[in-house]
mmCIF file as Biopython writes it, N, C-alpha, C and O atoms, coordinates in Angstrom:
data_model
#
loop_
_atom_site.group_PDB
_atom_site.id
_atom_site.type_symbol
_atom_site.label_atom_id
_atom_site.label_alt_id
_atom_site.label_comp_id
_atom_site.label_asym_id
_atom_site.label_entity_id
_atom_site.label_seq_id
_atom_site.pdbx_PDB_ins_code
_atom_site.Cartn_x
_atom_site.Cartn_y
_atom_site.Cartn_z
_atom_site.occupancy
_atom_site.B_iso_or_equiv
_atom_site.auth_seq_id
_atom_site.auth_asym_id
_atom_site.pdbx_PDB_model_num
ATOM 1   N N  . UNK A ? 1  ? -9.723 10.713  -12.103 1.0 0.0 1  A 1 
ATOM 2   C CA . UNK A ? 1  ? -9.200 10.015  -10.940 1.0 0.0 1  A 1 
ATOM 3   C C  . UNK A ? 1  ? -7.760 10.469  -10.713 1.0 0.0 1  A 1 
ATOM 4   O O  . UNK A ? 1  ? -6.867 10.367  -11.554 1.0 0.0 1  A 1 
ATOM 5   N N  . UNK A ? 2  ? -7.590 11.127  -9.142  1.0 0.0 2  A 1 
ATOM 6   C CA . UNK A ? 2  ? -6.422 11.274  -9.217  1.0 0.0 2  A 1 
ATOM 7   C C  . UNK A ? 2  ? -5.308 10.006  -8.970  1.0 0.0 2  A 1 
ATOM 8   O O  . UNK A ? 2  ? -5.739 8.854   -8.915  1.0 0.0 2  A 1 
ATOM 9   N N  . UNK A ? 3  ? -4.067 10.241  -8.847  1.0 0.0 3  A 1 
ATOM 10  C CA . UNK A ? 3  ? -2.626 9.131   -8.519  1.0 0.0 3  A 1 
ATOM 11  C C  . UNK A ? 3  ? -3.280 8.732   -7.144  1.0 0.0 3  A 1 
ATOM 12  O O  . UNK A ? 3  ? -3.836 7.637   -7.053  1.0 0.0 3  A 1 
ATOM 13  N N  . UNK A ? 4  ? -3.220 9.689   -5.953  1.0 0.0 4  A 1 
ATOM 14  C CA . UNK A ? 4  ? -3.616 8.634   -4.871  1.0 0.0 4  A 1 
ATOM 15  C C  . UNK A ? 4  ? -5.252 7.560   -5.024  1.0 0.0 4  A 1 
ATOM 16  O O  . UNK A ? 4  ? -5.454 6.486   -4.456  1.0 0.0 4  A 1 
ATOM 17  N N  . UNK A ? 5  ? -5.973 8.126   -5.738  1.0 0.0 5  A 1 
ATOM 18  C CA . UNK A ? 5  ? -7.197 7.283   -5.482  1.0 0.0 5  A 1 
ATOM 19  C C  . UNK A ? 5  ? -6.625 5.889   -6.498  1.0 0.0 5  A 1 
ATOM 20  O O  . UNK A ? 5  ? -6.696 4.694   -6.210  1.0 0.0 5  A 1 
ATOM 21  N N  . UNK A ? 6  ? -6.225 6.335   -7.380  1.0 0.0 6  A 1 
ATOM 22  C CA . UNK A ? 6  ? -5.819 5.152   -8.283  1.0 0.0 6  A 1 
ATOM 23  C C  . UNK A ? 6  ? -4.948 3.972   -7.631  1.0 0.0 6  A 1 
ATOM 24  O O  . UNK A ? 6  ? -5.100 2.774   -7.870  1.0 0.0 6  A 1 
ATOM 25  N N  . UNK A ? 7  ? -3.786 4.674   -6.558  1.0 0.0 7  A 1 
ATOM 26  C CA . UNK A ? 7  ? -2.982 4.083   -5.779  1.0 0.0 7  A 1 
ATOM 27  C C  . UNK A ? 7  ? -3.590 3.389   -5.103  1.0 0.0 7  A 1 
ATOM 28  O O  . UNK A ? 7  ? -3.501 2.173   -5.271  1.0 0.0 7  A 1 
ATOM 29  N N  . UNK A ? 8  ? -4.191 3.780   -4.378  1.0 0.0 8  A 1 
ATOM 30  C CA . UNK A ? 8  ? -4.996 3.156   -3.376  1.0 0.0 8  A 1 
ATOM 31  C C  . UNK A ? 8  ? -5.991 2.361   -3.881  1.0 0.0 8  A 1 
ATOM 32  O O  . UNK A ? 8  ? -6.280 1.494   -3.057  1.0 0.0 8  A 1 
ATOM 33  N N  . UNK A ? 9  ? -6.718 2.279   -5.011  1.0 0.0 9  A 1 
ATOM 34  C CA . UNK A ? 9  ? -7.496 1.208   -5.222  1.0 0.0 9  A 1 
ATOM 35  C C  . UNK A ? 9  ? -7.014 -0.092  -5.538  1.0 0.0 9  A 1 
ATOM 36  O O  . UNK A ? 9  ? -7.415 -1.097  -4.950  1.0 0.0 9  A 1 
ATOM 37  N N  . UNK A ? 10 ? -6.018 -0.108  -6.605  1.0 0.0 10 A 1 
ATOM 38  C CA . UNK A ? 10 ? -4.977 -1.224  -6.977  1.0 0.0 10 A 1 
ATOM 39  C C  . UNK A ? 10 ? -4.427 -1.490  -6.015  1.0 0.0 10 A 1 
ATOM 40  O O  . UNK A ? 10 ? -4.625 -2.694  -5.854  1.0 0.0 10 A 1 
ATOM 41  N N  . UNK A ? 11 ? -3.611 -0.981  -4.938  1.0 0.0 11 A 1 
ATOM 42  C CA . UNK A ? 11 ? -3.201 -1.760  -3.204  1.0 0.0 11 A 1 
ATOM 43  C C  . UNK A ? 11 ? -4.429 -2.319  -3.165  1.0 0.0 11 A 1 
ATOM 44  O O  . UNK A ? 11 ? -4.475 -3.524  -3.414  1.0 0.0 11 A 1 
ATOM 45  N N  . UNK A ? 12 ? -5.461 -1.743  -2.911  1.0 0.0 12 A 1 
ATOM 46  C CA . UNK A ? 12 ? -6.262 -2.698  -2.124  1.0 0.0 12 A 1 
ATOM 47  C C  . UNK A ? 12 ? -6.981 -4.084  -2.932  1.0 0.0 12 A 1 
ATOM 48  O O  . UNK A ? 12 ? -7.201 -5.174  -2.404  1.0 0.0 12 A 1 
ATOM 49  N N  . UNK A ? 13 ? -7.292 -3.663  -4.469  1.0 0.0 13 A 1 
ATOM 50  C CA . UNK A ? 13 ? -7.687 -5.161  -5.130  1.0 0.0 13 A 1 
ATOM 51  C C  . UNK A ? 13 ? -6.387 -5.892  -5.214  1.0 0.0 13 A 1 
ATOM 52  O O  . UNK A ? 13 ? -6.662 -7.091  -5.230  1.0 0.0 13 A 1 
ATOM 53  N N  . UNK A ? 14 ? -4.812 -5.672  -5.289  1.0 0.0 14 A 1 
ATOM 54  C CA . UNK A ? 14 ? -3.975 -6.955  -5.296  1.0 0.0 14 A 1 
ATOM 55  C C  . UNK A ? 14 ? -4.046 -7.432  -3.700  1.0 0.0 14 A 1 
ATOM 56  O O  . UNK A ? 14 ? -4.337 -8.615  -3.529  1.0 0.0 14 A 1 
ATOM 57  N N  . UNK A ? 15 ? -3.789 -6.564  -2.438  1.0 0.0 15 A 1 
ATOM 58  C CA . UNK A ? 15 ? -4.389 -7.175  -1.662  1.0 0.0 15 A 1 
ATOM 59  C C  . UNK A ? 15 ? -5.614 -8.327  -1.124  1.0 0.0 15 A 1 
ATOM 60  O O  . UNK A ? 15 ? -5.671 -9.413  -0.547  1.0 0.0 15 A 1 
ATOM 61  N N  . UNK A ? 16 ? -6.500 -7.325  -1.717  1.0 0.0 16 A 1 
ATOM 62  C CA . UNK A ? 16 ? -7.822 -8.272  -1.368  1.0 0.0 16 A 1 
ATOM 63  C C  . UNK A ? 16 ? -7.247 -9.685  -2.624  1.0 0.0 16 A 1 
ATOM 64  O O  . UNK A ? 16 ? -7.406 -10.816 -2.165  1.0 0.0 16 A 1 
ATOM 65  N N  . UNK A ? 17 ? -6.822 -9.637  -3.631  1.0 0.0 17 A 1 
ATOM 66  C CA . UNK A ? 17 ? -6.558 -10.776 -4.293  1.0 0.0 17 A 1 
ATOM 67  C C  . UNK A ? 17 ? -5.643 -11.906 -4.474  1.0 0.0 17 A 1 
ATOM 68  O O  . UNK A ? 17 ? -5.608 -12.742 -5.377  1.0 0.0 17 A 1 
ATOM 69  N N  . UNK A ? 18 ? -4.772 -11.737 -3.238  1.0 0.0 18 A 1 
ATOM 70  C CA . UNK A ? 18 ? -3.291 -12.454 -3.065  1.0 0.0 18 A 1 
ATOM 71  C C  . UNK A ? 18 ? -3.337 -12.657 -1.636  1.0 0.0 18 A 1 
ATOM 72  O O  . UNK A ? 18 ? -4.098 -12.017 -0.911  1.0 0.0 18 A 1 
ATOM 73  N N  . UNK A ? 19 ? -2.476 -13.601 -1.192  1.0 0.0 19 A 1 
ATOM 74  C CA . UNK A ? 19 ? -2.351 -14.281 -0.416  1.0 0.0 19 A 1 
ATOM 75  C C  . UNK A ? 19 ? -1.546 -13.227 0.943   1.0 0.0 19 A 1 
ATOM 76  O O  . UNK A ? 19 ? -1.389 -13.665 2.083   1.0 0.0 19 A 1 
ATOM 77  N N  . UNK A ? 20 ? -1.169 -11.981 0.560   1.0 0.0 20 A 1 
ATOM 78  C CA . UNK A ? 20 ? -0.421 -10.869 1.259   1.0 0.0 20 A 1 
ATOM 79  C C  . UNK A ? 20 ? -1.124 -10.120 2.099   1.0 0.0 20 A 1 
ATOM 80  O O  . UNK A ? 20 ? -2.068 -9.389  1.799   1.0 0.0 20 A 1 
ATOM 81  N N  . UNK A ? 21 ? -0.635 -10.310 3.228   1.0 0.0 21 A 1 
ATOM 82  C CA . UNK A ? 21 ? -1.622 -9.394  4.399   1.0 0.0 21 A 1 
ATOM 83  C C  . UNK A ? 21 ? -0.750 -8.217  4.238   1.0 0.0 21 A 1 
ATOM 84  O O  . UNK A ? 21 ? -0.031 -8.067  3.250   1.0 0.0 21 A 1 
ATOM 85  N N  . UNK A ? 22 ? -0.807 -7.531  5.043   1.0 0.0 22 A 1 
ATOM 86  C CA . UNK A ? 22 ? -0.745 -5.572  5.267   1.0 0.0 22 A 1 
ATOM 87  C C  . UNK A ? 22 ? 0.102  -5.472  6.230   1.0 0.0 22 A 1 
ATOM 88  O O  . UNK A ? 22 ? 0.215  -4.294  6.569   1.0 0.0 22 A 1 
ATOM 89  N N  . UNK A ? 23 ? 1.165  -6.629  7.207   1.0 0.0 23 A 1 
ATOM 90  C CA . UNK A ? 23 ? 2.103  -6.956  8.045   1.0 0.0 23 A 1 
ATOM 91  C C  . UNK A ? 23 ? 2.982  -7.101  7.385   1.0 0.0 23 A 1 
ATOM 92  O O  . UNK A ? 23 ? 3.944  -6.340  7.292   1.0 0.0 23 A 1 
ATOM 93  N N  . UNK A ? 24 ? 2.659  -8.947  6.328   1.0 0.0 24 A 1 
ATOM 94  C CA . UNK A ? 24 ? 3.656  -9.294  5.287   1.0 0.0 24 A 1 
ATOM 95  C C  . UNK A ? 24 ? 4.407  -7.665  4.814   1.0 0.0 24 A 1 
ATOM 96  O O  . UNK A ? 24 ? 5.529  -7.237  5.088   1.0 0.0 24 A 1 
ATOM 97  N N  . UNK A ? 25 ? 3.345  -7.054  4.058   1.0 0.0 25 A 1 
ATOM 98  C CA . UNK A ? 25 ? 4.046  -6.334  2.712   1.0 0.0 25 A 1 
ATOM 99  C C  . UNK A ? 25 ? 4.674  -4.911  2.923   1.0 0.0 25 A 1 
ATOM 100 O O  . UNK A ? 25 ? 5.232  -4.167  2.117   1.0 0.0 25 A 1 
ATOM 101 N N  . UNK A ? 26 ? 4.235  -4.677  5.119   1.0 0.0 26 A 1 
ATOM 102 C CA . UNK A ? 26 ? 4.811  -3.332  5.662   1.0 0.0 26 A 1 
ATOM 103 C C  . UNK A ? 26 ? 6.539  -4.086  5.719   1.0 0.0 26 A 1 
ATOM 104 O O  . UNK A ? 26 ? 7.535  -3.486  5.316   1.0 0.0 26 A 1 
ATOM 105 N N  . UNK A ? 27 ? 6.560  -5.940  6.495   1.0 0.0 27 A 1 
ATOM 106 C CA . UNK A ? 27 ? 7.722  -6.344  6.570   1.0 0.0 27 A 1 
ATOM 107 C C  . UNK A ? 27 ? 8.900  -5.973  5.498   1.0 0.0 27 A 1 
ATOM 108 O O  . UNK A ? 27 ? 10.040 -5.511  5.543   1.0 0.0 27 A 1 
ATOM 109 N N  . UNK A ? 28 ? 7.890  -6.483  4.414   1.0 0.0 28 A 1 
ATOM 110 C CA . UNK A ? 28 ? 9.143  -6.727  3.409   1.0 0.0 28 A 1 
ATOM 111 C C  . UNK A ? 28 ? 9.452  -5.012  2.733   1.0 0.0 28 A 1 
ATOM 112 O O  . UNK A ? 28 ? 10.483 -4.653  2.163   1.0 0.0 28 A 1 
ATOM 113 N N  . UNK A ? 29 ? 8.246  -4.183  3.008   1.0 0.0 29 A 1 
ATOM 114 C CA . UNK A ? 29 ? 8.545  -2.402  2.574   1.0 0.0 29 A 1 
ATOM 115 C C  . UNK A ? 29 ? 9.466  -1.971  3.296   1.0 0.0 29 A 1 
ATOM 116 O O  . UNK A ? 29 ? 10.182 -1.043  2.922   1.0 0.0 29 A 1 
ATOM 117 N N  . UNK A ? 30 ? 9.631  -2.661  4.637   1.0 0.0 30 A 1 
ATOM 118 C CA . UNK A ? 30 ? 10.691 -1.465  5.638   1.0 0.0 30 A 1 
ATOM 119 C C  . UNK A ? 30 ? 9.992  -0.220  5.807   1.0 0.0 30 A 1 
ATOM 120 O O  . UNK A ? 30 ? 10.546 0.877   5.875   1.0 0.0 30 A 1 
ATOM 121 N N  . UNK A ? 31 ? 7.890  -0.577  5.921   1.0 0.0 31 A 1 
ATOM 122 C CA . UNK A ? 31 ? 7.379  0.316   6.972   1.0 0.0 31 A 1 
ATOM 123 C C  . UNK A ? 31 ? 6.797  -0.187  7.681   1.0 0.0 31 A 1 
ATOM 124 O O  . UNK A ? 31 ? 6.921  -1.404  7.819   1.0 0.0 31 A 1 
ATOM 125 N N  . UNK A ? 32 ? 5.929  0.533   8.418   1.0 0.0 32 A 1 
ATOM 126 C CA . UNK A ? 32 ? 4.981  0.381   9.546   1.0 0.0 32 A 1 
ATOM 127 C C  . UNK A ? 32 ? 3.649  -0.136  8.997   1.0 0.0 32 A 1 
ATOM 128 O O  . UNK A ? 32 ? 3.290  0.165   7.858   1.0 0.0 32 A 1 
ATOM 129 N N  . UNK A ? 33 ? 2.951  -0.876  9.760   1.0 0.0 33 A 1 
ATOM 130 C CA . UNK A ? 33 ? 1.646  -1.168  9.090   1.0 0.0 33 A 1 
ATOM 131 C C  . UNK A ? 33 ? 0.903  -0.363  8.960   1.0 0.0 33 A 1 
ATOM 132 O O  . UNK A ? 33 ? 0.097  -0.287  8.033   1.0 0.0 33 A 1 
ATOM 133 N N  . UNK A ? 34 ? 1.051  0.550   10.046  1.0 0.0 34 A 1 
ATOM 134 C CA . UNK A ? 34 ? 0.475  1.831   10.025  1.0 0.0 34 A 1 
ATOM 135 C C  . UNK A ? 34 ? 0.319  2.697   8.073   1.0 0.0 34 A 1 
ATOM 136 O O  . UNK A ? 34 ? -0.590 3.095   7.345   1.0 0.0 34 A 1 
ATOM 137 N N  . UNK A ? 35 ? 1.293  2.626   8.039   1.0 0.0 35 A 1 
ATOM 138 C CA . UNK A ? 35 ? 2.020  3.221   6.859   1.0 0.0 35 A 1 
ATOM 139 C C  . UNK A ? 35 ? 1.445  2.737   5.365   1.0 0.0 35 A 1 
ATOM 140 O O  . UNK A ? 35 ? 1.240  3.421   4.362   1.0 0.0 35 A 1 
ATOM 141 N N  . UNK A ? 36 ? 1.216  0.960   5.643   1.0 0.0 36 A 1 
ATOM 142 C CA . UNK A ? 36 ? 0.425  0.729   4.767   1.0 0.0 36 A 1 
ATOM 143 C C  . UNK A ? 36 ? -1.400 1.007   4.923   1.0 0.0 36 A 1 
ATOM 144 O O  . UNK A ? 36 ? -2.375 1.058   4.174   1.0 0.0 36 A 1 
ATOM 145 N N  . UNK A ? 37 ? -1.171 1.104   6.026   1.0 0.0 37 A 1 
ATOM 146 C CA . UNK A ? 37 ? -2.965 1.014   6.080   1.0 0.0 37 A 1 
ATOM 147 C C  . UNK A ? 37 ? -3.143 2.787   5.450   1.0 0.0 37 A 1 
ATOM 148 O O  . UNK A ? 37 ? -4.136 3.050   4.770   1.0 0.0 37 A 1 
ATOM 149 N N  . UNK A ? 38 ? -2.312 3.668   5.695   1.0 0.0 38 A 1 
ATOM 150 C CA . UNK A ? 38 ? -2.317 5.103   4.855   1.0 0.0 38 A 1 
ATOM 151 C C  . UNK A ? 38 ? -2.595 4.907   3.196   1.0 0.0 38 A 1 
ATOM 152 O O  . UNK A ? 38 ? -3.106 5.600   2.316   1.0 0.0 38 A 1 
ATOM 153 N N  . UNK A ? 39 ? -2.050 3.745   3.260   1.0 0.0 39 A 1 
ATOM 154 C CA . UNK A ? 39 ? -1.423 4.039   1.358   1.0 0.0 39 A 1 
ATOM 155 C C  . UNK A ? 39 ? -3.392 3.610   0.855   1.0 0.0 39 A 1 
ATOM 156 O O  . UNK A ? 39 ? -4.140 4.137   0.032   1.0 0.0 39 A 1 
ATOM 157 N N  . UNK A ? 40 ? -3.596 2.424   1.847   1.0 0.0 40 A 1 
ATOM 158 C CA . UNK A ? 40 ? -4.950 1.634   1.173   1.0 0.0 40 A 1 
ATOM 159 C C  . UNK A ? 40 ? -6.090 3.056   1.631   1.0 0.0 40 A 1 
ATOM 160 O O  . UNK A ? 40 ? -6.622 3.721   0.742   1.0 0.0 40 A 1 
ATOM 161 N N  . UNK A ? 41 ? -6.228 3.229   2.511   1.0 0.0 41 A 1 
ATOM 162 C CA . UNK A ? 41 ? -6.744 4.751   2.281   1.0 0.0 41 A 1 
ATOM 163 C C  . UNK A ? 41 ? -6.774 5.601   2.069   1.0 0.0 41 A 1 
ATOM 164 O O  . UNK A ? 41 ? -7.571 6.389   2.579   1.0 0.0 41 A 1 
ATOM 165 N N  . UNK A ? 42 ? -5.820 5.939   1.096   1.0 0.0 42 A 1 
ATOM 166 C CA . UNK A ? 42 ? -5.423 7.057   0.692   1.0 0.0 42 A 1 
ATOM 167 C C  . UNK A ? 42 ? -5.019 8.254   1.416   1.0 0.0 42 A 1 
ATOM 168 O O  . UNK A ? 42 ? -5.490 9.368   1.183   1.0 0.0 42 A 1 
ATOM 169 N N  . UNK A ? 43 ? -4.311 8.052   2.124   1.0 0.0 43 A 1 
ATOM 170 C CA . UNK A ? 43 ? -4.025 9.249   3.439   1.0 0.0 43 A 1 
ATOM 171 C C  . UNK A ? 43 ? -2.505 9.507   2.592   1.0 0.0 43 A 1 
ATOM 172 O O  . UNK A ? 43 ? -1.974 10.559  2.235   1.0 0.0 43 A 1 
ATOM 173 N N  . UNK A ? 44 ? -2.204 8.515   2.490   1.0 0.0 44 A 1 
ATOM 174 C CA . UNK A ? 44 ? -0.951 8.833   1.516   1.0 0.0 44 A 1 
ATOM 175 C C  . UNK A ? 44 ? -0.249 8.390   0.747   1.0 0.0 44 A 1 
ATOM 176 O O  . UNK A ? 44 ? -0.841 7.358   0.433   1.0 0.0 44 A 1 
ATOM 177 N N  . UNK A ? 45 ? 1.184  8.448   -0.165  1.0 0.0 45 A 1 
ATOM 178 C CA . UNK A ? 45 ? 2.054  7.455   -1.087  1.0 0.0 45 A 1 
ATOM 179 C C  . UNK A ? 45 ? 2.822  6.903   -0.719  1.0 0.0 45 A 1 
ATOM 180 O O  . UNK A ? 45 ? 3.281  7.319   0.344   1.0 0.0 45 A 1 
ATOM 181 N N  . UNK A ? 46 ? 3.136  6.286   -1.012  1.0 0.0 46 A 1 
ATOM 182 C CA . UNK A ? 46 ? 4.295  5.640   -0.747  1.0 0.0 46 A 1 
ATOM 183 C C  . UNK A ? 46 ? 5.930  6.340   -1.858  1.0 0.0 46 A 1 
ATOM 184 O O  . UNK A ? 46 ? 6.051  6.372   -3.082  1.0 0.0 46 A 1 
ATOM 185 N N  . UNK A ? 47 ? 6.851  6.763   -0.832  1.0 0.0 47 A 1 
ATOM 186 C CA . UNK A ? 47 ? 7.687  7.214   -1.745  1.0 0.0 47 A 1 
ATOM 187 C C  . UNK A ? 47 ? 8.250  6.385   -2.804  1.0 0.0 47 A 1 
ATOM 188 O O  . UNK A ? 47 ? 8.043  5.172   -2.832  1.0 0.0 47 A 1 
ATOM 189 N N  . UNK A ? 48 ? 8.994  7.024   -3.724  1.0 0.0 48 A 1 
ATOM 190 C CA . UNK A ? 48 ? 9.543  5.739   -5.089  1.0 0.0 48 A 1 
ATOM 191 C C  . UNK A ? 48 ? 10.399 4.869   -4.822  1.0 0.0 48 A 1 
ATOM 192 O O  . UNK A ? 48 ? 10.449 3.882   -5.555  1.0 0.0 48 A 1 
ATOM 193 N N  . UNK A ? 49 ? 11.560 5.018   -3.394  1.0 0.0 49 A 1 
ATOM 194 C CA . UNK A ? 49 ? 12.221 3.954   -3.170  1.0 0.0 49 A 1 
ATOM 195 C C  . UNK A ? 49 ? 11.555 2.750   -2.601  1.0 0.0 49 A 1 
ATOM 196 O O  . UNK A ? 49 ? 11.935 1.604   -2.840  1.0 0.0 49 A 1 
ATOM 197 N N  . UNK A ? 50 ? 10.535 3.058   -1.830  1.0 0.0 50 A 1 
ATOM 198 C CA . UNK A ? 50 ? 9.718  1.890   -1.264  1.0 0.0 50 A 1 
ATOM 199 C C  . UNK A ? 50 ? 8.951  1.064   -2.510  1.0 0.0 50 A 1 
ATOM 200 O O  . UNK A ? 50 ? 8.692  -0.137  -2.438  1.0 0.0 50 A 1 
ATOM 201 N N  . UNK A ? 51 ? 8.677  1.798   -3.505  1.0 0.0 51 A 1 
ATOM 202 C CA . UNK A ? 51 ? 8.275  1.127   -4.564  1.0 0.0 51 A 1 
ATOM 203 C C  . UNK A ? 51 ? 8.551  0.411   -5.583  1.0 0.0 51 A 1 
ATOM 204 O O  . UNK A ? 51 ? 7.927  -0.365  -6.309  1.0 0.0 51 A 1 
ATOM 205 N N  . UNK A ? 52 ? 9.971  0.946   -5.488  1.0 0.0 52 A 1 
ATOM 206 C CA . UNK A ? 52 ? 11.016 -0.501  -6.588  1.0 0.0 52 A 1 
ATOM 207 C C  . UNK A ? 52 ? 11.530 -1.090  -5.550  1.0 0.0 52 A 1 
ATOM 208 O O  . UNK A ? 52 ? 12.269 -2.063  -5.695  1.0 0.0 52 A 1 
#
């Protein structure tokens, strides 16, 4: 399994498992929802500053 499939699966089970929609967590990233809906499909990463 590569980093993005791995990425993208864990976004999407804490998603699907918490109370955090894909608006909330673009708000508080300082991206686009767009941007998250990439990460849950794996289209792409999220860089490391968005991640700490």
């Amino acid at each position: 399994m590569n980093g993005i499939t791995k990425f993208c699966e864990r976004l999407n089970e804490c998603l699907k498992y918490s109370d955090v929609k894909q608006t909330d967590l673009a708000k508080a990233a300082g991206v686009s929802k767009q941007c998250i809906s990439d990460y849950k499909s794996g289209k792409s990463l999220p860089c490391v500053e968005i991640c700490i």
